[in-house]
Steps between C-alpha positions, in 0.01 A plus 500: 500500500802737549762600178749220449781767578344561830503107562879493386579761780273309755711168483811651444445701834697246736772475282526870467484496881779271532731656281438850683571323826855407331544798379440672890709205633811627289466857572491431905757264469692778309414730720536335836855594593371869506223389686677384759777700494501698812475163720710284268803522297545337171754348253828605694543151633369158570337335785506189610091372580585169582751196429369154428653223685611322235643805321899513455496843704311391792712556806676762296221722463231591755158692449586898516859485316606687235641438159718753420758307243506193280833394384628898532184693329267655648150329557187736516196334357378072472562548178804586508584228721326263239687656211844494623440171661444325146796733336744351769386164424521511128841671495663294807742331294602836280536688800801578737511591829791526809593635770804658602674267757840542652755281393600439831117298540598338174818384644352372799213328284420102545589308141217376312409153499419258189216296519342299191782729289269814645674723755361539797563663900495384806209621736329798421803651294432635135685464221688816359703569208746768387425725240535825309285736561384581099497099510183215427448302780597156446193256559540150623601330162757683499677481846756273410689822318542693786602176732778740638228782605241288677533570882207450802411788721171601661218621287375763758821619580515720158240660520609828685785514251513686155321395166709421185443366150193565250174315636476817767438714234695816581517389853852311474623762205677841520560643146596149425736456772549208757398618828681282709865609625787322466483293835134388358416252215166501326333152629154346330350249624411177319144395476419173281226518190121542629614710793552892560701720725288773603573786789190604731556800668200590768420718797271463809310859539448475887855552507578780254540800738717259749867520530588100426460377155190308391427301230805433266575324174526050460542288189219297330698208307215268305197558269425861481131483347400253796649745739333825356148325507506408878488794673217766542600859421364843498558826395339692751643613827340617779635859610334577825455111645746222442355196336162639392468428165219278417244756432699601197575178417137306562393746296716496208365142508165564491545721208690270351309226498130721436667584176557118449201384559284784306707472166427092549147616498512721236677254266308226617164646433599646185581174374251356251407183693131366586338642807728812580480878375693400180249314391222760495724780330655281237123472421375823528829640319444246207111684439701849591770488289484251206255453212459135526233341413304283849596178371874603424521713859340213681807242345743738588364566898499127538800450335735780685309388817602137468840619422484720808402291695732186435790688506416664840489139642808438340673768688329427823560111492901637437518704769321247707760244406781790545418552841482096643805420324 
């Protein structure tokens, strides 16, 4: 009884709905770091939400510390964090990165140890290798040409000293220069294929205005992707109450996943399967828009519906089968 236009509108309303609801979603998600911006800081650091058990980190990181550094750049969004992540772990074996240790440490160093024609150290020693500081690092295939270099020292007990060779970026460089003196000799360590050597460096904000040091920086050796996944992080930090920060973040989520769920929506009822929206416009836009004759519109409705409709099922049985495996 009402213009076939007017009918189009009618039962494209809830899509139209759902798509302005995105549309809102982005904007406040766009927005929210102004919104909240006189309780909450945002994007000059990360915080650690919380660490799963079973994540690498755990004991290493509590809830409330701060990312400042990951392997010598600065960290400042989960993106970020994501990003450089992956970059260190598809350029760990182009990449080259010591420290400069004294040569009287090296001196003092425990040999390395051959086992299954693989060297190896004693205890919780790491193996270290000289090199130059414009040099690649040598990767484990290759260890058997620097046999004279290989020495065992602590892991954790470079860490305070100075950065040399290229995988710091401009970190270990100075105008192309070697920053390690003469008494000091650019060590790398040695990490086998399928592992990475990444630097953490964090902070604990209860104790920033307090005179002993808090936080500081320990080594990640293993699979970097794994170890980016299983923590929580957020970008927003609380400036008046320490710890508060799951209004921003709850809802971030909820945003988040309201945009989610209404573009499913308006996809889903867009679709041209049997018993949704889709169905109705496809049929109304078919009398709106084309000069078909009945017969010929009605073959096409049933047959894009059909089509609709099987490949929806399709795609649900996949994801279905997706989510049990």
């Amino acid at each position: 009884m009402i213009p076939r236009v007017a009918t189009l509108r009618i039962y494209c309303a809830g899509i139209w709905h759902n798509a302005a609801l995105c549309l809102v979603c982005v904007l406040t998600l766009f927005l929210l770091p102004f919104i909240f911006y006189p309780l909450y800081s945002h994007g000059e650091s990360l915080m650690v939400m919380d660490v799963s058990p079973k994540s690498p980190l755990y004991g290493y990181l509590s809830p409330g510390d701060i990312i400042t550094m990951l392997d010598g750049t600065h960290i400042r969004t989960t993106k970020e964090w994501m990003d450089i992540s992956y970059f260190l772990e598809n350029k760990k074996s182009q990449t080259n990165k010591g420290y400069c240790v004294p040569n009287i440490v090296i001196a003092g160093s425990k040999n390395a140890e051959i086992v299954d024609d693989k060297f190896t150290c004693p205890n919780e020693l790491t193996l270290f290798t000289t090199i130059s500081c414009d040099s690649r690092l040598v990767n484990g295939t290759n260890h058997i040409q620097t046999k004279e270099h290989i020495y065992c020292i602590p892991g954790k007990g470079v860490l305070g000293e100075k950065k040399c060779g290229d995988g710091w970026g401009n970190i270990g460089k100075n105008d192309g220069n070697c920053l390690c003196t003469e008494d000091e000799s650019c060590s790398a360590p040695i990490y086998m294929t399928g592992v990475t050597w990444v630097e953490i460096t964090f902070s604990r904000p209860e104790c920033e205005n307090k005179e002993h040091k808090c936080g500081g920086s320990f080594v990640f050796v293993g699979d970097i992707k794994s170890m980016a996944r299983s923590i929580w992080l957020t970008e927003y930090r609380s400036r008046w109450l320490y710890g508060v920060v799951y209004v921003p973040v709850v809802v971030e989520k909820l945003l988040v996943n309201t945009f989610h769920v209404s573009l499913m929506l308006a996809l889903l009822n867009s679709l041209p399967v049997y018993y949704l929206d889709g169905e109705s416009i496809l049929e109304v836009a078919l009398c709106c828009f084309c000069s078909l004759t009945p017969r010929i519109r009605e073959l096409v409705l049933r047959s894009c519906l059909v089509a609709g409709t099987l490949v929806c099922c399709v795609l649900i049985l996949r994801i279905l089968f997706l989510v049990i495996s």
